[in-house]
PLY file of the C-alpha trace (Angstrom):
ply
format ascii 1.0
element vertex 155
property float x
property float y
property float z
element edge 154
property int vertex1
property int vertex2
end_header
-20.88 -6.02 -14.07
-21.72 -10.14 -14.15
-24.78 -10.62 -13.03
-25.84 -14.55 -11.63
-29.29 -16.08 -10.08
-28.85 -18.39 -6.64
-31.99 -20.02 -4.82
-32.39 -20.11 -1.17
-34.72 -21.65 0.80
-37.18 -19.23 2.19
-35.96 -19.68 5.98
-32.48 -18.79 4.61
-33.80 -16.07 2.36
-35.45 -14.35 5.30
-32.31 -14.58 7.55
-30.37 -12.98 5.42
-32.55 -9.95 4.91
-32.55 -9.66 8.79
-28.37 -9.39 8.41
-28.55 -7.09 5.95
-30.52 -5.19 7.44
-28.97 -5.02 10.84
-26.09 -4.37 9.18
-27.20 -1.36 7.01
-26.90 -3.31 3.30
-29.31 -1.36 0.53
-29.36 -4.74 -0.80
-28.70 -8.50 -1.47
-26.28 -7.56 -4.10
-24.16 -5.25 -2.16
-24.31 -8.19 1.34
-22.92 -10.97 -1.10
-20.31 -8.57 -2.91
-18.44 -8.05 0.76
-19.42 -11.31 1.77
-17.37 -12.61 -1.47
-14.73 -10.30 -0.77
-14.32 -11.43 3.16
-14.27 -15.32 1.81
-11.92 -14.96 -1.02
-9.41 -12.90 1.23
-9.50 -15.46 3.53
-8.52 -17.89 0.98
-6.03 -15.83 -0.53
-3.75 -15.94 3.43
-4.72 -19.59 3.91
-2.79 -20.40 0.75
-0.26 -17.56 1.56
-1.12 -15.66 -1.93
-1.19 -12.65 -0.11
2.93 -11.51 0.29
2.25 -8.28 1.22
-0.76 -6.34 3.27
-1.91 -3.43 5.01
-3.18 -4.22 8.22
-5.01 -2.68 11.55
-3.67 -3.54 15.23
-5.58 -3.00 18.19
-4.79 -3.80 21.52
-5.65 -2.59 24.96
-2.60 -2.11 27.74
-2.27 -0.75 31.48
-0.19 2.35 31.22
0.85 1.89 34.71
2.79 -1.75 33.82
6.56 -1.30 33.94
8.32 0.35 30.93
6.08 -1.34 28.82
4.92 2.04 27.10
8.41 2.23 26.04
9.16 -0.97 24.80
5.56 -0.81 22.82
7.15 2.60 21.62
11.03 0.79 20.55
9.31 -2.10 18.95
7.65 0.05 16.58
10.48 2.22 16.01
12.35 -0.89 15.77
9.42 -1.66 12.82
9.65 1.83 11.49
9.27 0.12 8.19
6.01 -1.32 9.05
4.64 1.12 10.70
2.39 3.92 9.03
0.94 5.38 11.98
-0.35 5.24 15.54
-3.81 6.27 17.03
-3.36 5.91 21.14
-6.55 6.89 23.13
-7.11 6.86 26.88
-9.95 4.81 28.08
-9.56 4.96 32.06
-6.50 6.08 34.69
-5.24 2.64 34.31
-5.43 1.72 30.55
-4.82 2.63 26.95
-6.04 1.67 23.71
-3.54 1.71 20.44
-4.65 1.41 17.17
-1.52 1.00 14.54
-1.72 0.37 10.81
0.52 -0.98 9.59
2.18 -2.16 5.53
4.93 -4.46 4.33
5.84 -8.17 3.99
2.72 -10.38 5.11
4.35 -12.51 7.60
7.34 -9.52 8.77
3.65 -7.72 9.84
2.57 -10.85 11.20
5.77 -11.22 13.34
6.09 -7.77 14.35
2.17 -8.24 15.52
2.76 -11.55 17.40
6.02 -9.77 18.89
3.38 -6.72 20.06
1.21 -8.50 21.74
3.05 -10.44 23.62
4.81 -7.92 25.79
3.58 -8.93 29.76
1.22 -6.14 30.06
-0.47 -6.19 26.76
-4.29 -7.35 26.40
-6.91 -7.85 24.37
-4.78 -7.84 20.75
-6.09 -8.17 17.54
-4.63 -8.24 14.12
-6.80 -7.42 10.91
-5.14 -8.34 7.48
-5.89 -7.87 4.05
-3.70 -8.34 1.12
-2.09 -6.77 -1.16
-0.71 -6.32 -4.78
2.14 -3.25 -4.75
2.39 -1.71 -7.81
4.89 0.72 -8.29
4.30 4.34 -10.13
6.23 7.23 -11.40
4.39 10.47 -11.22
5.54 14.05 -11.95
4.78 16.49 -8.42
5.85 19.94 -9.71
9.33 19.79 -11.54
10.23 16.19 -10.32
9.20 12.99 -10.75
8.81 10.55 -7.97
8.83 6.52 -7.93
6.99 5.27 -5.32
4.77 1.98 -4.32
1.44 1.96 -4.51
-1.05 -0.89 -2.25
-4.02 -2.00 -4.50
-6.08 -4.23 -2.67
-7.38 -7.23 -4.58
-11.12 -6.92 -5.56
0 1
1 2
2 3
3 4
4 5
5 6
6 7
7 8
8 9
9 10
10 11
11 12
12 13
13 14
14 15
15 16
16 17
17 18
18 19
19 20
20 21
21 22
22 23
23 24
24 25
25 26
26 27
27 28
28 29
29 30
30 31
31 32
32 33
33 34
34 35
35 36
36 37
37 38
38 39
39 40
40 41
41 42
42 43
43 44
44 45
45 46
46 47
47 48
48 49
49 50
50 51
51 52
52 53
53 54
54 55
55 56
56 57
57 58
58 59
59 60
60 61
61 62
62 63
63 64
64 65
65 66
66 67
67 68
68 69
69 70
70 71
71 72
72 73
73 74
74 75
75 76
76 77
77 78
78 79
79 80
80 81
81 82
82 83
83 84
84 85
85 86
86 87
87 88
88 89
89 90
90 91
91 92
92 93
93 94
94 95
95 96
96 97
97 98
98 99
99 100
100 101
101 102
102 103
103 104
104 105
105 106
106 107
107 108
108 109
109 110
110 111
111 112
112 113
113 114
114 115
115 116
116 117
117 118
118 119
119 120
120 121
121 122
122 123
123 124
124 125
125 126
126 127
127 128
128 129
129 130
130 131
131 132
132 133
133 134
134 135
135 136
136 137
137 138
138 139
139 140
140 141
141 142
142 143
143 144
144 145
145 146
146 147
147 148
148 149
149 150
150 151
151 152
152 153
153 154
């Protein structure tokens, strides 16, 4: 572990200690590490380092709008490849919440996103990225051995 000294001004100082402590931090240390993290991940898709990345989708829809259940279904069977798994909850008699993470290609995620939530009908979307390095392994699972990819995100 690197350790390094910064100076704030005391206004700043105490601000901070008010975030971290609304947001639950033990300490400075541990606010700056994700707050490092968050910055240099947004870097890393600004200069489109990141080529591939898991990723969260949210977005709200009314059940009730035409087919559109259906074509939310096609579009990610259509994305099989993408798609890891679905979380759909109920929130009233008219609308729905999806959750859908999703892994692959940086912008083929963005584009199957964008594509999402777009459909008339859809509200509230929200893509959350982070990116990648794949990796890929060979392990032994009884009498065979497997190839397969592993997703290390980037520290």
């Amino acid at each position: 572990m690197e350790r390094f000294t910064i100076s704030l001004d005391e206004d700043l100082a105490q601000e901070f200690d008010r975030l971290i402590l609304a947001r639950g931090y033990s300490n400075r240390s541990e606010a700056v590490r994700d707050m490092l993290r968050a910055e240099l991940e947004k870097s890393r898709q600004v200069r489109y380092e990141g080529t591939h990345c898991i990723a969260a989708l949210s977005y709200v829809y009314n059940h009730h709008e035409r087919e559109l259940a259906e074509r939310l279904t096609a579009l990610q069977h259509d994305h099989h490849d993408l798609t890891v798994s679905t979380l759909h909850a109920h929130l009233d008699h008219d609308n729905c919440i999806e959750c859908v993470v999703l892994r692959g290609k940086t912008a083929e995620v963005r584009d199957f996103a964008g594509k999402l939530i777009a459909e008339r009908g859809v509200r509230h979307g929200n893509l959350s990225v982070i990116t990648v390095s794949q990796e890929q392994h060979k392990h032994r699972h009884g009498l065979f051995a497997r190839s397969h990819i592993h997703y290390k995100p980037h520290n």
